[in-house]
C-alpha positions as CSV (number, residue, x, y, z in Angstrom):
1,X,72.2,103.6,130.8
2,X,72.0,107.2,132.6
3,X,70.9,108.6,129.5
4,X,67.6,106.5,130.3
5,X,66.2,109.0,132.0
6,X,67.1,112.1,129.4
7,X,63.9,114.0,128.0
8,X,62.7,112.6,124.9
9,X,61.1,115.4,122.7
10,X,57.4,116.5,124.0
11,X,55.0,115.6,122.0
12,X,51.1,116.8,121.9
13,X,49.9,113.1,123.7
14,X,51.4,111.4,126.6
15,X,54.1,109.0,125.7
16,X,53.4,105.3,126.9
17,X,56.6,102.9,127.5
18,X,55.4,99.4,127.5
19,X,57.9,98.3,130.5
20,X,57.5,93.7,130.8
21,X,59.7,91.1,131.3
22,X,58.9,87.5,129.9
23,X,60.9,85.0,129.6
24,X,62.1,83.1,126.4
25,X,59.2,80.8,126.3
26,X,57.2,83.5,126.9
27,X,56.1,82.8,130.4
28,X,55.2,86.1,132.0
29,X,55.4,85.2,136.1
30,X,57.2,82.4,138.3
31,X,54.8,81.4,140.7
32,X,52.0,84.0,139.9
33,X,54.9,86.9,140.1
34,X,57.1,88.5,137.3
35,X,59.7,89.4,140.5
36,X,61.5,86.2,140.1
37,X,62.6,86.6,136.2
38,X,64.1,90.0,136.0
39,X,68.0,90.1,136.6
40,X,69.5,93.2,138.3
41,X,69.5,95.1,135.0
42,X,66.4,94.5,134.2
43,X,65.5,95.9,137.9
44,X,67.9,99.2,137.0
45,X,66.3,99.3,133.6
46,X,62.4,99.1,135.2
47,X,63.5,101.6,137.7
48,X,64.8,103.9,135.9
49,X,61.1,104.4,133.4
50,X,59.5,104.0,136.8
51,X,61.3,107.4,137.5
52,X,60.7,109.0,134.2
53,X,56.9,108.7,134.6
54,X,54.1,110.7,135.5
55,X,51.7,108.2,135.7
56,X,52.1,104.3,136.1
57,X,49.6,101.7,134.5
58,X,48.8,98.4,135.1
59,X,46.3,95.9,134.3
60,X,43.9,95.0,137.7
61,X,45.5,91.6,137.5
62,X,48.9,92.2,137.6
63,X,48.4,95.0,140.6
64,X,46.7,92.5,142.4
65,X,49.3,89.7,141.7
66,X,52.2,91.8,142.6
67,X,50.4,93.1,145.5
68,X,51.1,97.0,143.7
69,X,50.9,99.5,146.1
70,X,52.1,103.4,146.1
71,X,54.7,103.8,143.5
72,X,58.5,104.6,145.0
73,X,61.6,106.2,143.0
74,X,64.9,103.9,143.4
75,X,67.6,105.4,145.3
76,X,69.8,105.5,142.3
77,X,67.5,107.7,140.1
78,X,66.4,110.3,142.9
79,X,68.6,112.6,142.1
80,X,67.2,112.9,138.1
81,X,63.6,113.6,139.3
82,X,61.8,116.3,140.2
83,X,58.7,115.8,142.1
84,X,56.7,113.4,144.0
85,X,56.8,109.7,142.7
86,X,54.6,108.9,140.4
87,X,50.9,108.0,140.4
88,X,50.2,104.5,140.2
89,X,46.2,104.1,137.5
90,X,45.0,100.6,137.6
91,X,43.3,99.5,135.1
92,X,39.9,97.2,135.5
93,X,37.0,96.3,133.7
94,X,34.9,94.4,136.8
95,X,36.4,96.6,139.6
96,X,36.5,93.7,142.3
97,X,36.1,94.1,146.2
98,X,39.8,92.4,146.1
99,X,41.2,95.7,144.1
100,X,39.5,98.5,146.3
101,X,40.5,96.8,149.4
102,X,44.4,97.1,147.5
103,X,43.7,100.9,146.4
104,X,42.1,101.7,149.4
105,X,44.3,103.8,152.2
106,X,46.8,105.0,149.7
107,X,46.1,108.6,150.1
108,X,45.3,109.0,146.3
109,X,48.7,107.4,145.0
110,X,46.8,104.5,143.6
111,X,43.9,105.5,141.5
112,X,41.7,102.9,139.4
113,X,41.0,103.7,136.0
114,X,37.4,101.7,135.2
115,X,36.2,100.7,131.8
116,X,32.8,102.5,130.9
117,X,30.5,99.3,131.0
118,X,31.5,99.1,135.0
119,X,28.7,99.8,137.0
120,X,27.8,102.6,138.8
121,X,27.2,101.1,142.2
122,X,30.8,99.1,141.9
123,X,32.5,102.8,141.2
124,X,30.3,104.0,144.2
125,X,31.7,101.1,146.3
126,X,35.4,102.4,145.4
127,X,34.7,105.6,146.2
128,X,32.9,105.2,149.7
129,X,36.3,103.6,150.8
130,X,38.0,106.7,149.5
131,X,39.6,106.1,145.8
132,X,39.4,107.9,143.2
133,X,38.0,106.4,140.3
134,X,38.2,107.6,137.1
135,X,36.0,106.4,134.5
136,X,37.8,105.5,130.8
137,X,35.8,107.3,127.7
138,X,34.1,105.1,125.6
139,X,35.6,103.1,122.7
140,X,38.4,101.6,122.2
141,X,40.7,101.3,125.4
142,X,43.7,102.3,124.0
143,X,42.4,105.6,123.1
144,X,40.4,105.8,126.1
145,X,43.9,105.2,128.6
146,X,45.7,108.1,126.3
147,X,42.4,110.4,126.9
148,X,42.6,109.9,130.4
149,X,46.3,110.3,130.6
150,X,46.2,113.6,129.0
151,X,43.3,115.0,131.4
152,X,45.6,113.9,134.4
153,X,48.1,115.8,132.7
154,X,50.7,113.1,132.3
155,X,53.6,113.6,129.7
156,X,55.1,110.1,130.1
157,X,53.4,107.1,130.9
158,X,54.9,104.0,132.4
159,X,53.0,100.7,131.4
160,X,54.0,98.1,133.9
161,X,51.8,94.6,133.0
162,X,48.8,92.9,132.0
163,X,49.8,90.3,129.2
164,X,45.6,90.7,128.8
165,X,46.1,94.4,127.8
């Protein structure tokens, strides 16, 4: 397990870790959450990418589900990281009032990534209340997210949820 957090070797494009828990049926929450089917190595295992990351990314969905706010490191991997914790990107392609009013007040430690069709005057909205929004290229998303992660300057990306994505 501590070798978890070892570098892997850099490569020219941010690495993404897809980082879900489902269950054997496939369910992906208990009662609208995935909190209540991880075991306590699960929790270590999710802790310890959360720690490797630069960047964290998750679907608008599962952010507003899980109530995501400013990303933390775990106790037991502070001592592997150098740095502030990492910075949370939600991903959205309608950019609710629901998710600014989440991303708002986080001093810049929860950032919304929009997709390119999402209107100006919604990205305008987010940013009044003081987020940063970051508009995703054109194209196909996948590409887009790996475009953006590279501009932030992100080596290793930690992709947290949205069974839509």
């Amino acid at each position: 397990m501590w070798t978890a957090l070892q570098p892997d070797q850099p490569t020219s494009a941010p690495m993404i870790r897809a980082v879900m828990i489902s269950s054997i049926d496939g369910t992906t929450t208990v009662d609208g959450r995935s909190g209540g089917l991880g075991t306590p190595t699960d929790r270590l295992v999710y802790d310890a990418m959360r720690a490797r990351a630069d960047l964290v990314l998750v679907g608008s969905g599962t952010a507003l589900a899980e109530r995501y706010g400013p990303a933390v490191v775990s106790p037991v991997w502070t001592d592997r990281r150098t740095g502030p914790a990492p910075t949370v990107l939600v991903l959205t392609r309608s950019l609710p009032d629901r998710l600014i009013d989440l991303c708002a007040g986080t001093d810049d430690r929860v950032r919304i990534a929009a997709a390119h069709e999402v209107g100006r005057q919604r990205i305008e909205a987010a940013r009044a209340r003081g987020v940063r929004v970051h508009v995703l290229d054109p194209g196909p998303t996948g590409a887009a997210v790996r475009a953006l992660a590279s501009r932030l300057h992100a080596r290793e990306v930690d992709f947290e949820g949205g069974p839509r994505l």
